[in-house]
RODO-2510 file (C-alpha; in nm, 4 decimals, decimal comma):
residues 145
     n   res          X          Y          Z
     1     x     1,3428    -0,5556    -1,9099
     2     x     1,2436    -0,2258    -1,7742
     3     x     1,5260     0,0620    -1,7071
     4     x     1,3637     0,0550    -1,3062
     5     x     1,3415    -0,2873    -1,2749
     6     x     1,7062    -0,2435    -1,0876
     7     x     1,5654     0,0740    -0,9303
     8     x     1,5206     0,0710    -0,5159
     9     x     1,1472     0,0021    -0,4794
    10     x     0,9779     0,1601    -0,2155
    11     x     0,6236    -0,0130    -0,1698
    12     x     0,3039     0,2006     0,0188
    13     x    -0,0098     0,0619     0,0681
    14     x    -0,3241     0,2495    -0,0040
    15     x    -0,6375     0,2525     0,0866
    16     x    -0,8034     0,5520     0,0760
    17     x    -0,7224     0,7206     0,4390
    18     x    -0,5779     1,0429     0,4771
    19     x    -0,3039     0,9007     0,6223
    20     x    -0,2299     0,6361     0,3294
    21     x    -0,2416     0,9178     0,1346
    22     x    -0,0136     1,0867     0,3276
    23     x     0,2096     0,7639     0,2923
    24     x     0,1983     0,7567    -0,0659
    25     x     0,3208     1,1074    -0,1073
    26     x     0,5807     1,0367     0,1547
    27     x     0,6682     0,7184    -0,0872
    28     x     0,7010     0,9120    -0,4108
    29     x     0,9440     1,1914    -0,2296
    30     x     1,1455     0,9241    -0,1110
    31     x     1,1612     0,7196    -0,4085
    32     x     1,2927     1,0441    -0,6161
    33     x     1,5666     1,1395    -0,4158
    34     x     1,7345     0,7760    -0,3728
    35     x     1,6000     0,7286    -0,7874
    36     x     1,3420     0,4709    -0,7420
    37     x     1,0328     0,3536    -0,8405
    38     x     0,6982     0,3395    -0,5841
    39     x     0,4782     0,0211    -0,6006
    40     x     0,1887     0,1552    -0,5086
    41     x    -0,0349    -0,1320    -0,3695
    42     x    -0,3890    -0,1737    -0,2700
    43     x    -0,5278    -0,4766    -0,0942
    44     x    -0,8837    -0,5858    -0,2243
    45     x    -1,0345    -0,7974     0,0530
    46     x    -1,3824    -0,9965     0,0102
    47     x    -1,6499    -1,0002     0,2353
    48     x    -1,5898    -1,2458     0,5546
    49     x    -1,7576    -1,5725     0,5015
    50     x    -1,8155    -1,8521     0,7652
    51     x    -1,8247    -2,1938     0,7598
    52     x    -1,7124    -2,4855     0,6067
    53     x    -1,7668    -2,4166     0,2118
    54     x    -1,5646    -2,2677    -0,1199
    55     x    -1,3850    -1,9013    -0,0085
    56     x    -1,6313    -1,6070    -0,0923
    57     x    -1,6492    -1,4718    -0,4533
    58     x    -1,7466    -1,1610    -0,5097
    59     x    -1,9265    -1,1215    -0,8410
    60     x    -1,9781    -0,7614    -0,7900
    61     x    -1,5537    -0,6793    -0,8123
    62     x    -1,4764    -0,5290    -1,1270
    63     x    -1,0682    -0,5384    -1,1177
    64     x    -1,0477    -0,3709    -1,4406
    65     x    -1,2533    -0,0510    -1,2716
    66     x    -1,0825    -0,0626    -0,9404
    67     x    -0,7637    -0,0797    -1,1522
    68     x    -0,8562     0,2869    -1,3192
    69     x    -0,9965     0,4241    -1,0332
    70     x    -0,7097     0,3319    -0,8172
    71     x    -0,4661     0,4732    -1,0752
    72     x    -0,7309     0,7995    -1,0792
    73     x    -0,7043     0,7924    -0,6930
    74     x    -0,3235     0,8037    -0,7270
    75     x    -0,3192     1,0577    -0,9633
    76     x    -0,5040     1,3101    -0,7201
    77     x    -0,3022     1,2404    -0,4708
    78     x     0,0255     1,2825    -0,6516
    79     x    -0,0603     1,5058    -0,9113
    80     x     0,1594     1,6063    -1,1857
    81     x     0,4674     1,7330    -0,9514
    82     x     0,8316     1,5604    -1,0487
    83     x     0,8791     1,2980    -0,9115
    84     x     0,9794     0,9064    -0,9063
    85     x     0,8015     0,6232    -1,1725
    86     x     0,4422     0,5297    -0,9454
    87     x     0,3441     0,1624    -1,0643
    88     x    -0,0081    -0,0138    -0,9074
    89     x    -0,1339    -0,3027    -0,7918
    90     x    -0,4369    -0,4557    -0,6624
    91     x    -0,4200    -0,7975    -0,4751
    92     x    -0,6415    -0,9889    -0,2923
    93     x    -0,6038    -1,0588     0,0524
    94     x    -0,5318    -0,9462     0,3854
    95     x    -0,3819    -0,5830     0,3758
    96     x    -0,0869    -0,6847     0,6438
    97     x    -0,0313    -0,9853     0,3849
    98     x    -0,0602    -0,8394     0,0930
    99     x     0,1900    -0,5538     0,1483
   100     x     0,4254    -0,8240     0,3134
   101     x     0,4402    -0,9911    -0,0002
   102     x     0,4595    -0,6715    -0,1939
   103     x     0,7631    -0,5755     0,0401
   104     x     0,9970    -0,8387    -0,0184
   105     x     1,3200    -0,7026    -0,1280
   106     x     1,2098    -0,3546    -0,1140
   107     x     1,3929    -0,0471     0,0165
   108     x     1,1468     0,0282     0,2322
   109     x     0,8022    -0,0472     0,2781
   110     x     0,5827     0,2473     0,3783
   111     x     0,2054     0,2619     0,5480
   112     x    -0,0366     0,5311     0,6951
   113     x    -0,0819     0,4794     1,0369
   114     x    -0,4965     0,5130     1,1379
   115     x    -0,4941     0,5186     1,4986
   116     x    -0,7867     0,3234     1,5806
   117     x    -0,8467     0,0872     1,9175
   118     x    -0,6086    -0,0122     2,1818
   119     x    -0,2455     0,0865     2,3677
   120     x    -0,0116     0,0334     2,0441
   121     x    -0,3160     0,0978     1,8019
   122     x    -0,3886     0,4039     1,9808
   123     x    -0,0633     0,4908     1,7990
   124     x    -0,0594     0,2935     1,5018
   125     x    -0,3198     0,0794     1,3224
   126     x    -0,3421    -0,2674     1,3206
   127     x    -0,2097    -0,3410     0,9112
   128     x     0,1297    -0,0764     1,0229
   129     x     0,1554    -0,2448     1,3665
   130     x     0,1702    -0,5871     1,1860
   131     x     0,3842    -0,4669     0,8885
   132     x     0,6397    -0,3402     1,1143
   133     x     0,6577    -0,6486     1,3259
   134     x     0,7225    -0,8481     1,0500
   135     x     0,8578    -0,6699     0,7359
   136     x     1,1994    -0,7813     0,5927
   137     x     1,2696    -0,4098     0,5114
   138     x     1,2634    -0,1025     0,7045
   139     x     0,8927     0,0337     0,7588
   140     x     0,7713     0,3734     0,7674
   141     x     0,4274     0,4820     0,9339
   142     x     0,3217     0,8527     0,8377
   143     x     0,0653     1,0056     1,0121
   144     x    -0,2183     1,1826     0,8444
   145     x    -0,1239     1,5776     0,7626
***
């Protein structure tokens, strides 16, 4: 058993924005001064399909690359400042879904918020406006810097 698996998570979704980046350094700040750990998670989602058959593969997804160039894409971002443990993921599904899931029994669950289309997502994007109508944990949206 890991010394942080008792550690508060605090889960962020990324997925590439500037203002999921902005979450996930948000995240890590957070997680260091309340001491824990950021599950950083990025939702992998395959091309829409119609119709009546088997669910979509995609036999161009490489998770073992996505896996190092998400943890490269994290390590930009975050850089080498002090701060809490980061840990990854990368899930299939929908984003709102994904980082649901990922949320349960965390501290707080944390998103980027892209602005894009309507009255409330004018404001907020449609994966934050979901997530915060139906986390089980308190939800942050960050804006891009």
């Amino acid at each position: 058993m890991n010394a942080n698996d008792s550690a508060p998570r605090v889960v962020v979704g990324v997925d590439g924005s500037p203002s999921s980046y902005a979450a996930l350094r948000w995240a890590a700040r957070h997680a260091a001064l309340i001491g824990g750990v950021v599950d950083a998670v990025g939702a992998w989602e395959p091309p829409s399909h119609y119709g009546w058959s088997a669910p979509m593969v995609d036999p161009t997804f490489d998770r073992e690359l996505a896996a190092r160039r998400f943890a490269d894409e994290l390590h930009t971002v975050l850089g080498e400042e002090d701060r809490a443990e980061v840990r990854q993921s990368i899930v299939m599904g929908d984003p709102a879904d994904v980082l649901l899931d990922a949320a349960k029994g965390a501290e707080v669950l944390v998103v980027g918020s892209h602005g894009r289309g309507g009255f409330t997502r004018a404001l907020l994007g449609s994966v934050s406006t979901h997530c915060a109508q139906h986390a089980d944990c308190p939800v942050v949206i960050v804006r891009a810097e």
